[in-house]
TIRO-2110 file (N, C-alpha, C; in Angstrom, 1 decimal):
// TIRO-2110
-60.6, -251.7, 157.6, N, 1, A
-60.4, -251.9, 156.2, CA, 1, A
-60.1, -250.5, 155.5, C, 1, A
-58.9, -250.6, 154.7, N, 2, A
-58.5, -249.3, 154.0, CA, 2, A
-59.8, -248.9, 153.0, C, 2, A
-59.9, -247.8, 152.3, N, 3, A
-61.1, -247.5, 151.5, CA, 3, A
-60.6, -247.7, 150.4, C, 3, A
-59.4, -248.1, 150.1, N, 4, A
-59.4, -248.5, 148.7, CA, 4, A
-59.5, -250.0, 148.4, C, 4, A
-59.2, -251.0, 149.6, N, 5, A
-59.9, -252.1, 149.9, CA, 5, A
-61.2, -252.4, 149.8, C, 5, A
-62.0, -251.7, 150.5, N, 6, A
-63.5, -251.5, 150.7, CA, 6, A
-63.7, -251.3, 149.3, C, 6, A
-63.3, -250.3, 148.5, N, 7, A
-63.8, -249.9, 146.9, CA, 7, A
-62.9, -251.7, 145.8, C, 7, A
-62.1, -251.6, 146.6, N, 8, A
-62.0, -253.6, 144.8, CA, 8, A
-63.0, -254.3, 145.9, C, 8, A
-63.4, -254.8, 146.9, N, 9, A
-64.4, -255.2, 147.2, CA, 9, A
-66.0, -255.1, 146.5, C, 9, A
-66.2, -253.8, 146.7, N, 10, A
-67.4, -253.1, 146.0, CA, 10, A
-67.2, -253.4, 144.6, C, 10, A
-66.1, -253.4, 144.5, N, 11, A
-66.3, -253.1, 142.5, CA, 11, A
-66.3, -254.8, 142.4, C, 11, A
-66.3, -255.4, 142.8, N, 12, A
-65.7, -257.2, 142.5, CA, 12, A
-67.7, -257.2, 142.9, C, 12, A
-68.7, -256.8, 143.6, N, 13, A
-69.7, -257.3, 144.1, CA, 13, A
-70.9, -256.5, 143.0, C, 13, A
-70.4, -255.6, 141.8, N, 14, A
-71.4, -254.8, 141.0, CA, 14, A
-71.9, -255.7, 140.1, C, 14, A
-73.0, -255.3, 139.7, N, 15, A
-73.5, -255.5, 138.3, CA, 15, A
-72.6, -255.5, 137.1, C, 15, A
-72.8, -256.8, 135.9, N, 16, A
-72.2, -256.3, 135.1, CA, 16, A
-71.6, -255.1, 134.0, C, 16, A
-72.5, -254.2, 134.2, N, 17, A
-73.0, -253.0, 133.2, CA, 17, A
-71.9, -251.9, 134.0, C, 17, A
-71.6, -252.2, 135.2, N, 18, A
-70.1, -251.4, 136.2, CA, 18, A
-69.1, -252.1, 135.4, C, 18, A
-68.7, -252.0, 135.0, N, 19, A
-67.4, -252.5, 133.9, CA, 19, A
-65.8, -252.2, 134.4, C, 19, A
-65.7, -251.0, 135.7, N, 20, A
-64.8, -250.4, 136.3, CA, 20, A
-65.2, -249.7, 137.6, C, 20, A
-63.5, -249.8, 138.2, N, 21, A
-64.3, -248.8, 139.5, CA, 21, A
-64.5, -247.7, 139.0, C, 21, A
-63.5, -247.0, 137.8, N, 22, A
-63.7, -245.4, 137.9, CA, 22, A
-65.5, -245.1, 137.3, C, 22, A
-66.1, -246.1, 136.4, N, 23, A
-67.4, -246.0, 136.3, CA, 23, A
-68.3, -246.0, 137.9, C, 23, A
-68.2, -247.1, 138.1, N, 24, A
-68.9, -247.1, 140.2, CA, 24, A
-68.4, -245.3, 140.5, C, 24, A
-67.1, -245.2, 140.7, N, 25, A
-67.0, -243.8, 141.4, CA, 25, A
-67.6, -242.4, 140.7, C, 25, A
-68.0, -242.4, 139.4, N, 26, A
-68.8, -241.4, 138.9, CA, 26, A
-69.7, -241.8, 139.3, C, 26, A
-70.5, -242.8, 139.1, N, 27, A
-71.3, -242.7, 139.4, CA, 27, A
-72.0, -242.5, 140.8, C, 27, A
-71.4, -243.1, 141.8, N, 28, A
-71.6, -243.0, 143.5, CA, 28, A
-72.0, -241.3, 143.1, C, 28, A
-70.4, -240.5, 142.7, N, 29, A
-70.8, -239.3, 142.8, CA, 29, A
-71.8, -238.2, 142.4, C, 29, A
-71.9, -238.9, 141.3, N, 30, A
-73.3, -238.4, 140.9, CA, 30, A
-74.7, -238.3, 141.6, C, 30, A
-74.8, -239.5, 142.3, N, 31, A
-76.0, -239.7, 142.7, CA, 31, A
-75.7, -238.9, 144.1, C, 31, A
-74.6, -239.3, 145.0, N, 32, A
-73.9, -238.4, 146.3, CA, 32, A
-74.5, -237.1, 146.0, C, 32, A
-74.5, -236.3, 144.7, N, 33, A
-74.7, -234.9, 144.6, CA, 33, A
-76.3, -234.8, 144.6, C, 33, A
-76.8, -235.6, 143.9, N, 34, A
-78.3, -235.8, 144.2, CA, 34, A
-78.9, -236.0, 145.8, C, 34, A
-78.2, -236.6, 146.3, N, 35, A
-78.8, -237.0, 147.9, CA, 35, A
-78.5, -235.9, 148.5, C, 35, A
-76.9, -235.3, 148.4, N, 36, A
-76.9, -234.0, 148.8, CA, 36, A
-77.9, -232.9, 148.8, C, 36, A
-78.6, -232.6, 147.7, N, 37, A
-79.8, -231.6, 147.4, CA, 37, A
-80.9, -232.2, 147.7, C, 37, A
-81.6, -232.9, 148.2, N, 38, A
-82.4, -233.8, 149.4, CA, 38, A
-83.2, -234.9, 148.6, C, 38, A
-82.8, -235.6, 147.2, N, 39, A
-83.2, -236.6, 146.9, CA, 39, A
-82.9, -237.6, 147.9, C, 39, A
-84.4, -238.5, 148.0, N, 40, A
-84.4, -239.7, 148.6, CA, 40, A
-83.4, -240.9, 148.9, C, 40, A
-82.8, -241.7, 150.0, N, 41, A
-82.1, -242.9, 149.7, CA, 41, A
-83.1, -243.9, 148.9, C, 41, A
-82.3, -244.8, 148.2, N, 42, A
-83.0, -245.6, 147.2, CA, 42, A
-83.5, -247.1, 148.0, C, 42, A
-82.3, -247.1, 149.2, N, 43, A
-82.2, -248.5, 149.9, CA, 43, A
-82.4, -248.1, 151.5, C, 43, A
-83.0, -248.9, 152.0, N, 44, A
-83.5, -248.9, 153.5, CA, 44, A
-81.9, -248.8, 154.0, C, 44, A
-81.4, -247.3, 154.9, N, 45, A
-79.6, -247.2, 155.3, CA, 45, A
-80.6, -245.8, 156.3, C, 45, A
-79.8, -246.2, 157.5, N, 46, A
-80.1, -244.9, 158.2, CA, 46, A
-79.5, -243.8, 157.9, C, 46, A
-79.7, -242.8, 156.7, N, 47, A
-79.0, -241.7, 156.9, CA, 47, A
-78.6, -240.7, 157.7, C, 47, A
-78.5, -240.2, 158.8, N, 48, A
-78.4, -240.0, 160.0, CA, 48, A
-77.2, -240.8, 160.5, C, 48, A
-76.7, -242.3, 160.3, N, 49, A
-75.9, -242.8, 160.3, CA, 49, A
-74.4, -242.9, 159.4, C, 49, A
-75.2, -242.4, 158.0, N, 50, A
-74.4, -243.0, 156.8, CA, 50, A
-74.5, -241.7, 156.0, C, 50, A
-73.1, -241.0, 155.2, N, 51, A
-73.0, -240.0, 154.9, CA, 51, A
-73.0, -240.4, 153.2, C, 51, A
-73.7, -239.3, 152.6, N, 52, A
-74.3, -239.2, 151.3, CA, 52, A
-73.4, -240.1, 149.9, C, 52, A
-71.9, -240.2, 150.5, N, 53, A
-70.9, -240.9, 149.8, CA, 53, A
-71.5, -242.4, 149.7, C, 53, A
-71.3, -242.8, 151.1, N, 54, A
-71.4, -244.1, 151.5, CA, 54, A
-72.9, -244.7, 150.9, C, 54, A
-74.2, -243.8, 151.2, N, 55, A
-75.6, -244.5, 150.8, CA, 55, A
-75.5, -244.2, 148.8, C, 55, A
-75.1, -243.7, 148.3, N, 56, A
-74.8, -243.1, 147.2, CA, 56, A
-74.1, -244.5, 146.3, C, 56, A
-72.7, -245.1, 147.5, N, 57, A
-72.1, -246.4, 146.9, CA, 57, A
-72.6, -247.6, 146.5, C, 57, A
-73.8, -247.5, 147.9, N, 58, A
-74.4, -248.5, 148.3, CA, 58, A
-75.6, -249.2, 147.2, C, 58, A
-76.1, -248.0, 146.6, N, 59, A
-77.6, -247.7, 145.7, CA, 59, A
-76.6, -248.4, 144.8, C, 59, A
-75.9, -247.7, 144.0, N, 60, A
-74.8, -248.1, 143.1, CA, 60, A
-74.5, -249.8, 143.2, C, 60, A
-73.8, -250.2, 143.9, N, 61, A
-73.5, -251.3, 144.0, CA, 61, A
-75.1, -252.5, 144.2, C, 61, A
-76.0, -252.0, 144.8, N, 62, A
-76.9, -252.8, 144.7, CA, 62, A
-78.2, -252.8, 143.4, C, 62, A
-77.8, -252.3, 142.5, N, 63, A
-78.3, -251.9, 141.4, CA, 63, A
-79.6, -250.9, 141.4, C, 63, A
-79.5, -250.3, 141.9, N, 64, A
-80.7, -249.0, 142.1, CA, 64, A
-80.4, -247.8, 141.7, C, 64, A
-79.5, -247.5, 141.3, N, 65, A
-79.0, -246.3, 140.3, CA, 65, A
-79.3, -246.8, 138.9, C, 65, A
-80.1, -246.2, 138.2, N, 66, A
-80.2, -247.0, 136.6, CA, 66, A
-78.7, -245.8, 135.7, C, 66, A
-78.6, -246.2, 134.8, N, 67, A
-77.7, -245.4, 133.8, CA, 67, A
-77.5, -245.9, 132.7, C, 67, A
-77.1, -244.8, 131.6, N, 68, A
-76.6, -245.7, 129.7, CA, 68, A
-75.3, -245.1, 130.1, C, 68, A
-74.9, -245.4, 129.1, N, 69, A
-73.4, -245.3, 128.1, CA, 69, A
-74.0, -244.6, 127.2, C, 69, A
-72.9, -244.3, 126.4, N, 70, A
-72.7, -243.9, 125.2, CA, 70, A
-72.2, -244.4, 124.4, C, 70, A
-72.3, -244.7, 123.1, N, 71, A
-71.1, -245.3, 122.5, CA, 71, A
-69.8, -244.6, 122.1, C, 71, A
-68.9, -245.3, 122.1, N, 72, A
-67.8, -243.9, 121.8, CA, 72, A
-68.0, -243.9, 120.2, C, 72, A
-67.4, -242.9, 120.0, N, 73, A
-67.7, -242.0, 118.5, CA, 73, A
-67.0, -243.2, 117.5, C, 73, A
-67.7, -243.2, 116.2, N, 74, A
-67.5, -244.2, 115.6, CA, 74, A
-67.9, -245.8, 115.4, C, 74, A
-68.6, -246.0, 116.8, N, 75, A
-68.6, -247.3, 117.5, CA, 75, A
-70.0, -247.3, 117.5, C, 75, A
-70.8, -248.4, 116.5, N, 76, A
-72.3, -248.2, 116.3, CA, 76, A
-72.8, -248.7, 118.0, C, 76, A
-73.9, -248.1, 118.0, N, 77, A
-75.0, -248.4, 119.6, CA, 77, A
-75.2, -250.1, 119.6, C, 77, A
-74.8, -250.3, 120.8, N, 78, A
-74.9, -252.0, 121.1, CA, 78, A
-76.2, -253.0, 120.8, C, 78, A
-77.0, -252.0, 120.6, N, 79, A
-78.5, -253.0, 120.0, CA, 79, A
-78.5, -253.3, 118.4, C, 79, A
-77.3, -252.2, 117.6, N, 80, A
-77.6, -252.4, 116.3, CA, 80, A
-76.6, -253.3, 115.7, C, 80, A
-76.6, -254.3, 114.7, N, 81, A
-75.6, -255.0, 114.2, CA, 81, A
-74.9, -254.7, 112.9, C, 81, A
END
Protein backbone atom coordinates (compact mmCIF):
# COMPACT_ATOMS: atom_id res chain seq x y z
CA UNK A 1 0.00 0.00 0.00
CA UNK A 2 1.34 3.52 -1.16
CA UNK A 3 1.75 5.94 2.03
CA UNK A 4 -0.44 8.26 0.77
CA UNK A 5 -3.03 5.44 0.62
CA UNK A 6 -2.19 4.31 4.08
CA UNK A 7 -2.54 8.30 5.27
CA UNK A 8 -6.77 8.81 3.47
CA UNK A 9 -7.10 5.45 5.19
CA UNK A 10 -5.89 6.79 8.63
CA UNK A 11 -7.47 10.05 8.14
CA UNK A 12 -11.09 8.36 7.10
CA UNK A 13 -10.49 6.13 10.74
CA UNK A 14 -9.79 9.57 13.22
CA UNK A 15 -11.62 11.14 15.67
CA UNK A 16 -13.78 13.84 14.89
CA UNK A 17 -11.70 16.80 16.43
CA UNK A 18 -8.97 15.56 13.17
CA UNK A 19 -10.90 17.61 10.86
CA UNK A 20 -7.96 17.02 8.15
CA UNK A 21 -5.04 15.05 7.21
CA UNK A 22 -2.68 18.07 7.33
CA UNK A 23 -4.01 18.39 11.14
CA UNK A 24 -3.23 14.25 11.74
CA UNK A 25 0.31 15.11 10.03
CA UNK A 26 1.22 17.89 12.49
CA UNK A 27 0.26 16.35 14.79
CA UNK A 28 1.90 12.65 14.32
CA UNK A 29 4.85 15.05 13.99
CA UNK A 30 4.78 16.57 16.89
CA UNK A 31 4.42 13.84 19.11
CA UNK A 32 7.23 11.73 16.50
CA UNK A 33 9.55 14.65 17.96
CA UNK A 34 8.52 13.82 21.48
CA UNK A 35 9.10 9.94 21.17
CA UNK A 36 12.21 10.90 19.48
CA UNK A 37 13.70 12.65 22.82
CA UNK A 38 12.64 9.38 24.74
CA UNK A 39 8.93 10.02 25.71
CA UNK A 40 6.94 6.92 26.25
CA UNK A 41 4.61 5.07 23.38
CA UNK A 42 1.14 5.83 24.41
CA UNK A 43 -0.20 2.40 22.86
CA UNK A 44 1.02 -1.23 23.42
CA UNK A 45 3.41 -1.17 19.50
CA UNK A 46 6.86 -2.76 19.73
CA UNK A 47 9.07 -0.03 19.19
CA UNK A 48 12.05 -1.86 18.30
CA UNK A 49 9.73 -2.73 15.43
CA UNK A 50 7.99 0.47 14.57
CA UNK A 51 9.80 3.80 13.94
CA UNK A 52 8.76 6.95 15.96
CA UNK A 53 6.67 8.27 12.68
CA UNK A 54 4.60 5.18 12.50
CA UNK A 55 3.82 4.73 16.68
CA UNK A 56 3.43 8.66 16.74
CA UNK A 57 0.42 8.04 13.77
CA UNK A 58 -0.78 5.38 15.56
CA UNK A 59 -1.33 7.34 19.16
CA UNK A 60 -2.88 10.05 16.88
CA UNK A 61 -5.25 8.06 15.15
CA UNK A 62 -6.33 6.12 18.16
CA UNK A 63 -7.07 9.12 20.19
CA UNK A 64 -4.28 9.26 22.71
CA UNK A 65 -2.66 12.37 21.74
CA UNK A 66 -4.99 14.98 23.42
CA UNK A 67 -4.79 18.67 21.67
CA UNK A 68 -6.94 22.41 21.31
CA UNK A 69 -7.26 24.59 18.57
CA UNK A 70 -7.39 27.88 18.52
CA UNK A 71 -9.82 29.95 17.28
CA UNK A 72 -8.84 31.86 14.41
CA UNK A 73 -8.68 35.67 15.12
CA UNK A 74 -11.97 37.20 15.17
CA UNK A 75 -13.90 33.93 15.60
CA UNK A 76 -15.30 33.81 19.33
CA UNK A 77 -13.92 30.25 21.27
CA UNK A 78 -16.46 27.37 20.53
CA UNK A 79 -17.95 27.15 24.12
CA UNK A 80 -19.07 30.80 24.00
CA UNK A 81 -22.35 31.89 22.10
Amino acid sequence: MAAHEELEELTEQTAPEIDSKYRLIILAAKRSKQLQRGARPRIEIDSAKHKPTRIALEEVVRGRVMFHTKPDEGEPPADES
